[in-house]
N, C-alpha and C positions, 0 to 999 in steps of 0.2 A: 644669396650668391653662392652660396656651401653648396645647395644641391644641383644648382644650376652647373657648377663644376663638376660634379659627381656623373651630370649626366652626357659630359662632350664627349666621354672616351666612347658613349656605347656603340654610335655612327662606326666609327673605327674599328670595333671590335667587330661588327657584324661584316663592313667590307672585308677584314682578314678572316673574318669564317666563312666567306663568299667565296675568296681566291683558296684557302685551305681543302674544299669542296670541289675546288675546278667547275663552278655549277653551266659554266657554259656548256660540260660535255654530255650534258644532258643530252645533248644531238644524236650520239650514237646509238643510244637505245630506245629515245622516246618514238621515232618513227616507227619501228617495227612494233609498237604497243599500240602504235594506231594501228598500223596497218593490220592488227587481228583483231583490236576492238570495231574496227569500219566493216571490217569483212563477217566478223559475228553479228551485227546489225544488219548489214545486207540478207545475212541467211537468215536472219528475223522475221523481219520485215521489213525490209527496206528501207526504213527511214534513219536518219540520224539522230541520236538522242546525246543531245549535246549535256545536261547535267551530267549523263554517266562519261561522257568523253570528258569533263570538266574533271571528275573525280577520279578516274584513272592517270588524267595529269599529275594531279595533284600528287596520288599512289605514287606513282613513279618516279617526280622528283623529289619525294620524300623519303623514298627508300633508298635511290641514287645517294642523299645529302647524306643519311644516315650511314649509310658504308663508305663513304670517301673519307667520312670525318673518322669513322672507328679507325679504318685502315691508318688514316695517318699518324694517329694515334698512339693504336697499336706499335707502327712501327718508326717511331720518332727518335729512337736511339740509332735505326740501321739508318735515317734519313741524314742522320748526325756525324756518320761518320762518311757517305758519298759524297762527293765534290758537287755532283749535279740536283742532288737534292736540299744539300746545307743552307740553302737561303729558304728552305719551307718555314711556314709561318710558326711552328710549336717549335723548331729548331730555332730559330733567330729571337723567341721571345714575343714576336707581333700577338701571337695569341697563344693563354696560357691555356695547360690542359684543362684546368675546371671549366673555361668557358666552352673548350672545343666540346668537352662530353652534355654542357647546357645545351648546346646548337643540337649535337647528335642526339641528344633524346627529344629534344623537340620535334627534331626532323624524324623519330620514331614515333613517336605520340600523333604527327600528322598523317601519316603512311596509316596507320592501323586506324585513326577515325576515319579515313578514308574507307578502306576498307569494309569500316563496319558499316556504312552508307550504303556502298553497295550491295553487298548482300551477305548472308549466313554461311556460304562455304568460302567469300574473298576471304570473312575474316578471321574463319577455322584454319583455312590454309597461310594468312598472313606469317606466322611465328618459323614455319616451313621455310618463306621466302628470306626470313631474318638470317636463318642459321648458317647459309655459305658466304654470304657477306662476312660475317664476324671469322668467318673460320678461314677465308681468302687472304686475308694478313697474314695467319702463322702459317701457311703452307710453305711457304719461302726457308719456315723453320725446320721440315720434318720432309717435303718431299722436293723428286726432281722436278715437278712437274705442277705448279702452284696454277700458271694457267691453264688447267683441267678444272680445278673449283672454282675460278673466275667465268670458265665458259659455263659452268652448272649454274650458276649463280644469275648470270645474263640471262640465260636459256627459259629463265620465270619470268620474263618480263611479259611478253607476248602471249606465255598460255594465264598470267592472270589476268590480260589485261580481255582472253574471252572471256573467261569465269567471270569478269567482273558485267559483260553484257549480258550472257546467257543463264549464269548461276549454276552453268552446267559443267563438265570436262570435257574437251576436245582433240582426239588425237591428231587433225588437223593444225591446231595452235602448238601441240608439241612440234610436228614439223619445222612448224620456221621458228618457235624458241630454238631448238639444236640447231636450227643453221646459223641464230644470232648468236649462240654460244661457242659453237663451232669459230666463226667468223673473229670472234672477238678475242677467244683464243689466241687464234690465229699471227692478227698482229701484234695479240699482247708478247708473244713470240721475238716477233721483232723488234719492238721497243723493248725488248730485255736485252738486246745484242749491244748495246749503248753502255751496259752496267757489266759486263761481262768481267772484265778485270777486278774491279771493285768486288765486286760479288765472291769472288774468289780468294780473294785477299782478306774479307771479312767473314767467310762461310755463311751468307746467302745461298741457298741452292735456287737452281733455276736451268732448264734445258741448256740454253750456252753456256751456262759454265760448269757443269756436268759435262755434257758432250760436246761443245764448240760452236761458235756462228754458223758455219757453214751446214749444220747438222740444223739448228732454230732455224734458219730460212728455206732450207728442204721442208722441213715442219711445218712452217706457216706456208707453204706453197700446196702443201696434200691437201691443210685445213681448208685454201680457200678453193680448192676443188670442190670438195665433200659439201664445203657450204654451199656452193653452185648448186650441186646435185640437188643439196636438201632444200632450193628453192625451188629447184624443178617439181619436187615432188609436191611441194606444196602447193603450186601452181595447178600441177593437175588434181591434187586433193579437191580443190576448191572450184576447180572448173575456171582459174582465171582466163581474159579475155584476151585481144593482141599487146593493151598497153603493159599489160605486167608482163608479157615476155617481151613487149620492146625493153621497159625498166630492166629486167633482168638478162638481156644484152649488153646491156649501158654497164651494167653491177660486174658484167664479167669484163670486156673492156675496162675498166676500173684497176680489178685484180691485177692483170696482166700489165695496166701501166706501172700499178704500186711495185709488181715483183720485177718491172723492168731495169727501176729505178735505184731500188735495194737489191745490192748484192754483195756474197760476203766478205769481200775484200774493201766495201765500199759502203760506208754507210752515213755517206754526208748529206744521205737528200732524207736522211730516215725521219726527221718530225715531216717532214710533208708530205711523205707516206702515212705516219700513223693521224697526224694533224687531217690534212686539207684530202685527201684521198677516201680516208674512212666516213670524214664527216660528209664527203659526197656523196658515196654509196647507201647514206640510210637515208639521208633526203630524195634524193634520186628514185630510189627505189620507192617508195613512201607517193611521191608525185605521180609516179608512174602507174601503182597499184590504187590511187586514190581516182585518176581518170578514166579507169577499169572502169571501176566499181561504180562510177557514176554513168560512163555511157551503160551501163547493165541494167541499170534503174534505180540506183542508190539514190534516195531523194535527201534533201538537204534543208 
């Protein structure tokens, strides 16, 4: 009976490192890690190789769990003292730090076997892709500008997820990493306009509260240009077909509803800008560039 007790809490623990993780938001970056691991196969050979598509999943929500958990972590005292963050899981107790840093190194010990499955330069360059994850927490500490190493950080999803097809380096896959780093930037931008005061009141640094709202949404309005561009670029890097610039019509439409809706005086529809807008745009995109790829000859 003792261990049978010992063992109800674990269920519980694992959904509070679930929701600690946010692991639904995988959505935002695992699209564009297909979309260069599909598109690296395409310029292969065409065909799809599902085991390495299987192990760049895996890569990515492993490295995703890994930083979300460090971040919170990391910053479980600033979470402690914001109104909008005080019910996270290491702040209210649901989950303590030892277990949160079990999950995170698990979630790192997965990312890197992954890694090493795929080839000898995914898992030289693995410790590369660690390092602005860990360091995207304190930035909030030291500079004005914390979502510059969050968009470095994103910007590795897509050129490892060629490396992990090819074995090779792609200045192509760097393209649309900076656009997804760019991009995410961007409205990480915006969802900092939320904490603006707080942020202030406790010396968080962060674009709005250095320079003001209206200054972060100018910002996040250049960024989603620049991303535009740099999918245009990638577009023709890769010789894409009509669906990915229908997709990436759809992605600009998108932009332009999000910055219709967010504005600085006005920031009551802002989760549904960074929520249900973002998550449309990697999907979207992703769908779009996936029916390219397949009217082109991408076999399956």
């Amino acid at each position: 009976m003792s261990s049978a007790s010992a063992a109800l809490p674990q269920p519980g623990r694992t959904k509070a490192f679930l929701r600690l993780v946010m692991i639904e938001h995988s959505v935002f970056a695992l699209p564009f890690a297909y979309i260069a691991a599909l598109t690296a196969m395409f310029e292969v050979d065409k065909n799809i190789h599902w085991g390495k598509l299987l192990l760049v999943t895996v890569a990515m929500v492993g490295l995703r769990t890994f930083a979300m958990a460090a971040n919170r972590i990391i910053d479980r005292e600033i979470d402690a003292r914001n109104p909008r963050t005080a019910q996270r899981e290491l702040v209210t107790g649901a989950m303590s730090v030892k277990h949160a840093w079990t999950g995170a190194l698990i979630a790192l010990v997965v990312f890197l076997g992954a890694a090493a499955l795929l080839n000898p330069l995914c898992l030289a360059l693995a410790p590369v892709a660690v390092i602005p994850m860990v360091v995207y927490p304190y930035g909030k500490r030291f500079t004005n500008f914390p979502q510059a190493i969050l968009g470095l950080a994103q910007a590795m999803g897509p050129v490892g997820a060629w490396i992990a097809v090819t074995g090779s380096w792609s200045w192509d896959a760097v393209l649309l990493g900076l656009a997804v780093g760019v991009w995410i930037g961007g409205f990480d931008l915006i969802y900092a306009c939320q904490d603006v005061e707080t942020d202030r009141e406790i010396g968080v640094m962060s674009v709005p509260a250095r320079f003001g709202i209206p200054a972060a949404v100018t910002g996040a309005r250049v960024c989603h240009a620049v991303t535009t561009a740099l999918f245009v670029g990638y577009g023709v890097a890769t010789g894409a077909g009509a669906f990915f610039w229908l997709g990436l019509v759809i992605v600009a439409g998108a932009f332009l509803y999000e910055h219709s809706i967010v504005k600085p005086h006005d920031l009551s529809r802002l989760n549904r800008a960074f929520f249900q807008v973002n998550g449309f745009i990697g999907i979207a995109l992703f769908v779009c560039a996936l029916l390219d790829l397949l009217v082109r000859g991408l076999t399956v």
